[in-house]
C-alpha positions in Angstrom: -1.6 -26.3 30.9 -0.4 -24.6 27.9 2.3 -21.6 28.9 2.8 -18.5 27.0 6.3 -18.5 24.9 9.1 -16.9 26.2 9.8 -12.8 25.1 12.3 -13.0 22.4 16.2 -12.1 23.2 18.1 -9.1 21.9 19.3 -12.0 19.8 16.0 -12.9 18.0 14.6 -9.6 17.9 18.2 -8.3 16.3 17.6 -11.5 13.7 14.0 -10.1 12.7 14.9 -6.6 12.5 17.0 -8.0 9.9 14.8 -10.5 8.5 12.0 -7.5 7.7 15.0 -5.1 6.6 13.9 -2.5 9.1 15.7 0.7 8.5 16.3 1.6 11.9 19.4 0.3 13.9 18.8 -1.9 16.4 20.5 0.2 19.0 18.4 3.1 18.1 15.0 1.0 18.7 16.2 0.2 21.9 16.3 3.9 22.6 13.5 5.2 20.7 11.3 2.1 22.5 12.5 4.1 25.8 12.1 7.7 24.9 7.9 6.1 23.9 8.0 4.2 27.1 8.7 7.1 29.4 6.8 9.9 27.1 4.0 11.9 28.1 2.3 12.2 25.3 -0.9 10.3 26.3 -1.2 8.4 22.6 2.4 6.6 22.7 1.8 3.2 22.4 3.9 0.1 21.3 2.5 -0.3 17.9 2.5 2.9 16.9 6.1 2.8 17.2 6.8 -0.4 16.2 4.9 0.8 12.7 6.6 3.9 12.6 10.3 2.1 12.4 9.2 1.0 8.9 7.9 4.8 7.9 4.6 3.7 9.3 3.4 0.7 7.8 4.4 -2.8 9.5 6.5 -4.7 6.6 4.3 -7.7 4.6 4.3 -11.0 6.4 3.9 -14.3 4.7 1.7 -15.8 7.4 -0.7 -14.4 10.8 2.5 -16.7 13.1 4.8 -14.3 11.5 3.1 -11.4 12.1 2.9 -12.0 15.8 6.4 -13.2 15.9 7.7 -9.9 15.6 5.3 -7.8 17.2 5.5 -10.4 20.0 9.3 -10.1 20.2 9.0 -5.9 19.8 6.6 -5.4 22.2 6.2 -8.3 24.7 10.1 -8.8 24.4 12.0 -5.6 24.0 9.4 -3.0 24.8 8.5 -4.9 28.6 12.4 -5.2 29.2 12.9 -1.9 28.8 9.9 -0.6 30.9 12.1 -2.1 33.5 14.0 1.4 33.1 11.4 3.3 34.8 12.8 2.6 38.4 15.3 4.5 40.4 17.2 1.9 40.7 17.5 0.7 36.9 19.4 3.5 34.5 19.4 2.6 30.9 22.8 2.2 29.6 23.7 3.0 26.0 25.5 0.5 23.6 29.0 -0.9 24.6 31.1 -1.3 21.3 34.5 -1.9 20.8 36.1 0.2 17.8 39.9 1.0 16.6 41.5 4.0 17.9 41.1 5.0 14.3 39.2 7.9 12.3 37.0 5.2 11.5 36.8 3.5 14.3 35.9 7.2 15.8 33.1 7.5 13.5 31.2 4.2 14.2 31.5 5.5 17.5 30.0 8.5 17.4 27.0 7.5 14.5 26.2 5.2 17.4 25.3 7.1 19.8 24.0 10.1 17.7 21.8 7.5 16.2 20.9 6.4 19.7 20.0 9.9 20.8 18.2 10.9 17.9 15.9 7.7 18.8 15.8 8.6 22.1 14.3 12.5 21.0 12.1 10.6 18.6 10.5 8.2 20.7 10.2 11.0 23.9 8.4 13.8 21.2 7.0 11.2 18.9 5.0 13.1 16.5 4.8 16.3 18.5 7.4 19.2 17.7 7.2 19.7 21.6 5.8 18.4 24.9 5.1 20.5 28.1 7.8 18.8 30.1 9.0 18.8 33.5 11.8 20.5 34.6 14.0 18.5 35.3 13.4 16.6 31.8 14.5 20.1 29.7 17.2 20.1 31.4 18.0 16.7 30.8 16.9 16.8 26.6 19.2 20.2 26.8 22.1 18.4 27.7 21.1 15.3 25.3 21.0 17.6 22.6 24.6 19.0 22.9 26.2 15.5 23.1 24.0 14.5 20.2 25.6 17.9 18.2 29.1 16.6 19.3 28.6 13.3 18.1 27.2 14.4 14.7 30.0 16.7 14.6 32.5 13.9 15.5 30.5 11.8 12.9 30.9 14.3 10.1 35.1 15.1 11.0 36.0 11.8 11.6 34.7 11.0 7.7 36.0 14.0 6.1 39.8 12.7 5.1 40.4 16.2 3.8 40.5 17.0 7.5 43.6 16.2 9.9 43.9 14.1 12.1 46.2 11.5 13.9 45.6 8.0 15.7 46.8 9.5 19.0 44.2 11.9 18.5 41.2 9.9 17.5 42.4 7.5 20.1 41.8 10.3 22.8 38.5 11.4 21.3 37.5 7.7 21.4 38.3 7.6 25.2 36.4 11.4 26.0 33.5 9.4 24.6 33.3 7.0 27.9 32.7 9.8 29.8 30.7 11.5 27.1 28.6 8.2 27.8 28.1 8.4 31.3 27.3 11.5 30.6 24.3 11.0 28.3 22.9 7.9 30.2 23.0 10.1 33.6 20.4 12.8 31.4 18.5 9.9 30.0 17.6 8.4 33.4 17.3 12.1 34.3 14.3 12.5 31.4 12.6 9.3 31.8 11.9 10.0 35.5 10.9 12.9 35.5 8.3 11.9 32.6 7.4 9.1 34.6 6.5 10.9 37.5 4.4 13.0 35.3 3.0 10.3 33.3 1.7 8.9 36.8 0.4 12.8 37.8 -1.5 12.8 34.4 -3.1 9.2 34.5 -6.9 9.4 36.5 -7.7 8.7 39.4 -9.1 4.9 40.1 -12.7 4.3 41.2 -13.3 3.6 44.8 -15.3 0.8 45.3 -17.7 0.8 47.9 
């Protein structure tokens, strides 16, 4: 009996992400894939989101087997892991990297994870400018969106040379960020159950069969 092929790794799909040049970062997909995952918007879907990381239209493949080699490894791979996130019992955690105590080490720092929020936000609203929510899910996207200011702001200080700054400093910004982290994935797992739960309130009832 023929078997189905295994999903694709965070490896492969990182290699065709930048095989098709796709704009986005492959730290943001993972979040944006979330924020569509758990969204209540009744339309999100995994290729509508997978065409919207290249503006909206897929990028040209040479044959139909590359095609599905991508879309297979976006959403049979990376989009089903991550669905995995809907449980209790499974928070989402956000990008480790290792970076300098530096100003620039600082700044990759914090353009990751604003670039990971902002996906998260964009997946979540998709293109709505706002959702009836849940409580406990404004809450959680009102916290999200003052680490995401702090990171843009850390983003923006840590590039501007004009501004001071020592290594002590940037090396005690860097380690505020852990927590900043913790943070973040605690309001994350905050938002995608509470959408969840709504998401299951929202879907119909099935038939009874007699």
């Amino acid at each position: 009996m023929a078997t189905a092929p295994s999903p694709a790794t965070d490896a492969q799909i990182r290699a065709l992400l930048a095989r098709y040049s796709c704009p986005v970062p492959f730290h943001a997909v993972r979040t944006r894939f979330l924020g569509a995952i758990a969204s209540p918007d009744p339309t999100s879907a995994p290729i509508p989101v997978i065409e919207a990381l290249w503006g909206g239209t897929l990028p040209e493949f040479d044959t139909p087997d590359a095609a599905n080699e991508l879309l297979g490894g976006l959403a049979l791979g990376l989009w089903n892991r991550l669905t995995l996130h809907l449980k209790r019992s499974a928070p989402f955690r956000l990008t480790r990297i290792d970076v300098p105590a530096t100003r620039e080490g600082l700044g990759r720092l914090a353009l990751v994870r604003l670039e990971e929020l902002e996906g998260f936000g964009e997946g979540l609203f998709g293109a709505n400018e706002s959702l009836d929510l849940p409580a406990p899910a404004k809450k959680g996207i009102g916290v999200l969106a003052e680490i995401r200011a702090m990171a843009r702001a850390t983003h923006e200080v840590a590039l501007d040379l004009t501004k001071p700054g020592t290594l002590a400093e940037a090396a005690v910004t860097i380690k505020q960020f852990r927590e900043i982290t913790r943070i973040a994935e605690a309001e994350m797992h905050r938002v995608v159950l509470s959408c969840t739960q709504m998401r299951r309130q929202m879907a119909p009832p099935r038939p009874v069969m007699h």
